[in-house]
N, C-alpha and C positions, 0 to 999 in steps of 0.2 A: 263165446270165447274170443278173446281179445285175438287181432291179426298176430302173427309169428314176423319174429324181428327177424330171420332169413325162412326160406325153403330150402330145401337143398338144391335145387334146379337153379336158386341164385349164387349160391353159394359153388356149383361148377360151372359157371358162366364166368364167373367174377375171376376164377382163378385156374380157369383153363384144364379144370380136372377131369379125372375118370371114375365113373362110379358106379355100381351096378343097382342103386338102391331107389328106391321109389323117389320119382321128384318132389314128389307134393309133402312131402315128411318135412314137420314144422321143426327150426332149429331157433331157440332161444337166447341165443349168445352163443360167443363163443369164452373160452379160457385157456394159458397154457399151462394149469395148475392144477393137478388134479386136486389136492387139498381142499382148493375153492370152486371147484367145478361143480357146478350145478346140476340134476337131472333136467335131460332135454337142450341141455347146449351142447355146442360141438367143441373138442376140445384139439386141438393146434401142437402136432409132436414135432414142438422145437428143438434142433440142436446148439446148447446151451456153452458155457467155458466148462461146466464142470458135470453137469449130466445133457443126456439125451433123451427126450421127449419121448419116444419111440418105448423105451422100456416102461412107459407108464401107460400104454394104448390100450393092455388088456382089463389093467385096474379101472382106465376111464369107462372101456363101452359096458363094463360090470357095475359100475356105478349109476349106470342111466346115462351117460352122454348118448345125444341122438345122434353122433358119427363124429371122427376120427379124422383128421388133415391128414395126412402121412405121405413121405416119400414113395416113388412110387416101386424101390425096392424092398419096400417093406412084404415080409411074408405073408404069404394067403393067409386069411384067417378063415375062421365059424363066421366069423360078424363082416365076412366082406360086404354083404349091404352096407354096411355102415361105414367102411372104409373109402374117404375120399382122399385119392391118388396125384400127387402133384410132382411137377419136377424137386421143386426148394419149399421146404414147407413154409422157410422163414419170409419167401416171394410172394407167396399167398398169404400171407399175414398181410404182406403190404399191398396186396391187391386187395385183400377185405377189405381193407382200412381207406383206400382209394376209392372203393365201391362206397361202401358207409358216408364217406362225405361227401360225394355225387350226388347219391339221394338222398340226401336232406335238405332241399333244394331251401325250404322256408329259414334255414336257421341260419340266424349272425354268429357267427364262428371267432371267437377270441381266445388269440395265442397267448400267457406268461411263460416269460423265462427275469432272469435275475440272478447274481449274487446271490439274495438273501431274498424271503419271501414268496417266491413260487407256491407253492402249498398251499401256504395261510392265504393268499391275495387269489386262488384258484377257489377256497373253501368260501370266502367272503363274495366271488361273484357269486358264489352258487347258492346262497340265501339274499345278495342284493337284487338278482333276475328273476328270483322265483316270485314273486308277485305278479308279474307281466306275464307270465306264460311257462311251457314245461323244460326246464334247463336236463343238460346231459352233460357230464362234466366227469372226467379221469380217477378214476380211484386211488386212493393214498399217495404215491410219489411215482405213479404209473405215466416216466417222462423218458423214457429211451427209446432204444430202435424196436423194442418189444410192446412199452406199454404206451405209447402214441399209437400204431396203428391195430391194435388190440381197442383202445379206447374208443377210436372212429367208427371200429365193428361194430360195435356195442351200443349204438348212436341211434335210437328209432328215427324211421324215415321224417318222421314228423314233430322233430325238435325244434322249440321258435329258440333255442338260443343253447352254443356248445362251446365247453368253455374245456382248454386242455393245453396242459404243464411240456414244457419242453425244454429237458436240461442237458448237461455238458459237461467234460473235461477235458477235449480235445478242438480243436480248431475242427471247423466241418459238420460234426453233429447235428446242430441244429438247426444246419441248412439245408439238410436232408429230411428232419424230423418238418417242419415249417413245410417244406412242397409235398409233404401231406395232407399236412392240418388244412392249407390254404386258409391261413383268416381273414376275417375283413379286419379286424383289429387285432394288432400285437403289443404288449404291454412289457417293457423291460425295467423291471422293480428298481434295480441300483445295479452297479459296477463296483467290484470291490476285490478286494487278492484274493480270491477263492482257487485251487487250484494251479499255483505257481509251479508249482512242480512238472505241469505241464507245457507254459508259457513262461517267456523270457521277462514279460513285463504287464503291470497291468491293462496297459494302453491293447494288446493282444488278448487280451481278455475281452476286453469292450467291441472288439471286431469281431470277434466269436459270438457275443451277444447279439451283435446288431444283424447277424446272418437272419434274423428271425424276420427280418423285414422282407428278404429275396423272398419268401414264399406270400405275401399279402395280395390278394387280390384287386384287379384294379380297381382305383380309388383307395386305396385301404387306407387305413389309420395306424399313427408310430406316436405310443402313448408312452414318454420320458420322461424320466427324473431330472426337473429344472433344477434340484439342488447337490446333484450329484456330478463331480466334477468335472466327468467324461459325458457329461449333455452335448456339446457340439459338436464330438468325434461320434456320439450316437447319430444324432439330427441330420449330420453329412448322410451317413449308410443309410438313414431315411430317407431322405430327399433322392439320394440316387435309384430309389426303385421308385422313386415320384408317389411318395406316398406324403399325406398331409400329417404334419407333427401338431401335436397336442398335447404340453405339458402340464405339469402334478409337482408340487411341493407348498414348503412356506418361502418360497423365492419371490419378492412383487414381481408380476408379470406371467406368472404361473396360470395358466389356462384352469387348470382345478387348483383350486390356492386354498392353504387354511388359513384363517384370519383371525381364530383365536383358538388355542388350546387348553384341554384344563387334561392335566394328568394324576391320575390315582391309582394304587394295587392294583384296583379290580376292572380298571378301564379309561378310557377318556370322553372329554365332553367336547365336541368337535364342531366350530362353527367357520362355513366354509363356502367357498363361492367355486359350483359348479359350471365354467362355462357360460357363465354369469348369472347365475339362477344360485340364492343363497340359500344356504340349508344348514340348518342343524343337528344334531344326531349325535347318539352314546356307540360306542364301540366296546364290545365288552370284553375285551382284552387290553391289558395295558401294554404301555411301550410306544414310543414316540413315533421309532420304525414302522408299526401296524398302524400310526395315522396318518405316516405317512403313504403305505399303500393302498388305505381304504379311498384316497385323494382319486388316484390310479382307478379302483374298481367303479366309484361312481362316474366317476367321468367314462368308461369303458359302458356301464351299465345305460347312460343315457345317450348315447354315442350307437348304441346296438337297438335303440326303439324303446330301452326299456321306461316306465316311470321313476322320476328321480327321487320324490318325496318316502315310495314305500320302501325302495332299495336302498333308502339311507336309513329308515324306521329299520328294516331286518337286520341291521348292521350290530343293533346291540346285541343278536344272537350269537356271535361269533363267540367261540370260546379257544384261548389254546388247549391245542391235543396232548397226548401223552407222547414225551421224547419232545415235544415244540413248546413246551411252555407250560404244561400243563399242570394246576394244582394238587397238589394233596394235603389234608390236614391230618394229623393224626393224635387222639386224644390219648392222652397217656396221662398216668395217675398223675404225676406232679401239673401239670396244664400242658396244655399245644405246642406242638412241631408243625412248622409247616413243610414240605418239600414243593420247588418249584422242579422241575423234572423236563428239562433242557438235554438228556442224552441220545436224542437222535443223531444230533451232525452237530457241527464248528467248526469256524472258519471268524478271521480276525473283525470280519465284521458283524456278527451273530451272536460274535465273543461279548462283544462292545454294547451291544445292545441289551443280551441279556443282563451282564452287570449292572447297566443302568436302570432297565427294571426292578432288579432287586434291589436295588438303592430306592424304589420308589417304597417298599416295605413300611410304614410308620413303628419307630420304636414301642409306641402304646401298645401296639397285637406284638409284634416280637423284639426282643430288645437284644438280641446278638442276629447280626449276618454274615452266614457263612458260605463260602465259597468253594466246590469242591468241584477242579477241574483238572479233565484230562487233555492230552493232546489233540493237537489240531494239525491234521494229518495232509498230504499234497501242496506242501508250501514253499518247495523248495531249500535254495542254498538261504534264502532269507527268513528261513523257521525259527532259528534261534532267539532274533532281532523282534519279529512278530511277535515273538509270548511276551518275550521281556518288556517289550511295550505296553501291555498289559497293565502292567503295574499302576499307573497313572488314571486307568479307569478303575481300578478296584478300590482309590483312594479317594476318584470323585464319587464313586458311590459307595461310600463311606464304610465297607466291608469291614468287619472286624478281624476274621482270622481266614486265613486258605488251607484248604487241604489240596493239595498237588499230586499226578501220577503219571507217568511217562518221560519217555527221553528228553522230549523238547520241553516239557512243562517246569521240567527243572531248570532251565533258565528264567522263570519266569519267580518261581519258589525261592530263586538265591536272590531274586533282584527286591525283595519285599522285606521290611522292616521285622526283624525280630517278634516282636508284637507281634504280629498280622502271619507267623510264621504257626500253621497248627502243626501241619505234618507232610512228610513226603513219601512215598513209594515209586517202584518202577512200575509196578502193575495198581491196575485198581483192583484186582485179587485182592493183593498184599496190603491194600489201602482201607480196605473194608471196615476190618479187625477196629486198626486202631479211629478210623471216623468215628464207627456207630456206641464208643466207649466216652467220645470225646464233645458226642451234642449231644443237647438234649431239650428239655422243655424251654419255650423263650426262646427257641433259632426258627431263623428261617433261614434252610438251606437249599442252595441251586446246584442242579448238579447239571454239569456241562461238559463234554467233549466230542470229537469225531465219531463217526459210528465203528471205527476200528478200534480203538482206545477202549471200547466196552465197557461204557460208564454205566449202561442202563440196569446190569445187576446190583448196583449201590445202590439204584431206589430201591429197589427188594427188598435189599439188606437194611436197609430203616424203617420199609416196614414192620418187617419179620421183628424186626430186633425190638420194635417200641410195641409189639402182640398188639396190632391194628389195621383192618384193609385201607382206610383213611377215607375221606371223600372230598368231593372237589372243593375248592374255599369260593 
């Protein structure tokens, strides 16, 4: 039997509890999700903004969790063996999570944060390091004060390389998240207005960002975007925690530099000077943005011990996800629909990017591009200005008609040529109806907004509507 990622004996050392249950009882993770909680992990009764962890302790130790974090006023139970007693449950998350990167004494630890890309450039180390040995890496967008040191939990002692997301809205975050993680390298995708509604300016963005450097280990490494325009205001906040910068773009002088791109639908063909080691490699995801973070990951991947040549070979695995990018085709009697399915998040620079991937579409496979976006949500008093901006990319990537839904997207909707005008709603409810009446075979359509705007029932709704579950293109 393989060893046990805790015992319980580590698990009340670690976090200073009280238990009355056998030590040697093997715990296999932890969770604070009964949904997703596994038999044999221990499951973490968080107090939440909107529930409390604690009313799901009897459904977990019913489920098989092999014990229970809980405060330590929580009621006797039947299952008190199983009940591990702590002052703050949420303290002892963070002591697992301190504990967890303690003992993994062998692994190079690399932090992402960014504007844009966290995710994707977290998903892409984690097939460019797996050739070199066993990677441990954050699940889905598991980047708050919950799922950083839940992730670290979860981290076998004996990881040669651990790769984990750390995001933001507020000034501070993830300066707190970072003197967790401790990396040896911190990776900051781009700087962009993500967020204004929090911050006065984007320059206050990019210091929020660079927080991710105070937690680097000494010597560490501050891997920047030479082509993003808050590079020197980052490189400062690196330099002050003495850490060594090591830039990523198509900028000359770019420490990992592309030197030539070829871009298509279905991905790019990337030829590139890693740190002076040239390499070439497919990406199989399109978008200029994803070559420009794959720049980032190799240079991070050989930076960590790893080999350069297989971690650029793995790179054509990448695919985007669903809500990130991700394709559907759908065969309907008259020929194909495609949906590109972008309704996770948005933000004015994700906005920009997706458009111009759909602009990369060839009229041969679809010969209308449609555009169906909702708002972009935390942008402040500058939200207005932000969509309407808009405009100018959906014209370089040659969109034929928009479909628009929300407060703010309606500036964006008035600001667009007749022509190019399909339709508007306040809701994407109310939006549904008239899209799924209004494409059809020959589009490829992108759907995009914030995850408030609740775009992602529009894909549904073209599935449902063209009778097809669709599959990836």
């Amino acid at each position: 039997m393989a060893e046990s990622l805790w015992t319980l004996a580590e698990i009340i050392k670690a976090t200073h509890a009280q238990c009355l249950g056998d030590a040697h009882v093997r715990v296999d993770g932890f969770s604070i999700d009964t949904r997703s909680l596994a038999r044999g992990e221990g499951f973490i009764a968080i107090q939440g903004p909107n529930r409390d962890g604690h009313s799901f302790v009897e459904a977990a130790l019913a489920g098989g969790a092999a014990c229970a974090i809980v405060d330590r006023t929580f009621p006797e139970s039947v299952d008190e063996d199983r009940l591990v007693r702590v002052q703050v449950t949420l303290e002892a998350l963070n002591d697992l999570g301190r504990a967890g990167r303690a003992r993994a004494k062998r692994a190079a630890v690399i932090a992402v944060t960014g504007s844009v890309g966290k995710t994707g450039s977290k998903e892409a180390l984690r097939l460019a390091l797996a050739p070199s040995g066993s990677v441990h890496a954050s699940v889905k967008s598991f980047n708050n004060q919950w799922g950083v040191p839940l992730s670290l939990a979860n981290m076998p002692k004996e990881t040669r390389f651990g790769v984990f997301e750390a995001g933001m809205n507020h000034a501070g975050e993830i300066d707190a998240l970072t003197r967790l993680i401790r990396p040896h390298i911190a990776i900051v995708t781009t700087v962009a207005p993500v967020h204004l509604g929090f911050f006065r300016d984007v320059e206050e963005i990019a210091d929020a960002k660079a927080e991710i450097f105070r937690g680097l280990e000494p010597g560490g490494l501050a891997i920047i975007n030479r082509d993003n325009p808050h590079y020197e205001r980052l490189a400062r906040h690196a330099r002050e925690q003495h850490a060594r910068i090591v830039s990523f773009g198509e900028a000359k002088g770019a420490d990992a530099r592309a030197v030539a791109v070829e871009l298509d639908p279905d991905g790019s063909r990337i030829s590139a000077d890693i740190l002076g080691e040239p390499v070439t490699y497919r990406l199989g995801a399109p978008g200029r943005h994803l070559v420009q973070n794959s720049l980032a990951v190799l240079a991070a991947a050989k930076l960590a011990g790893a080999d350069l040549a297989p971690a650029a070979e793995a790179l054509a695995g990448v695919h985007a996800q669903a809500g990130r990018g991700g394709r559907i085709v759908i065969e309907a009697e008259a020929g194909q629909i495609a949906i590109i399915d972008e309704s996770y998040n948005a933000n004015p620079a994700s906005m920009r990017a997706a458009l111009a991937t759909l602009g990369l579409t060839p009229r041969t496979a679809f010969k209308r591009r449609v555009a169906v976006l909702g708002d972009m949500l935390e942008l402040g008093q500058k939200a207005p200005d932000l969509h309407r901006e808009l405009a100018e990319c959906i014209d370089g990537a040659g969109v034929d008609v928009v479909f628009a839904c929300g407060e703010l997207m309606a500036a964006l909707y008035e600001a667009l040529p007749a022509s190019r005008q399909g339709a508007y709603a306040k809701t994407a409810e109310e939006l549904a109806p008239i899209m799924t009446k209004d494409v059809g075979p020959g589009d490829v359509i992108m759907i995009k907004g914030s995850f408030g705007s609740r775009m992602s029932p529009l894909v549904e709704a073209l599935r449902r509507h063209f009778g097809a579950p669709g599959a990836r293109a």
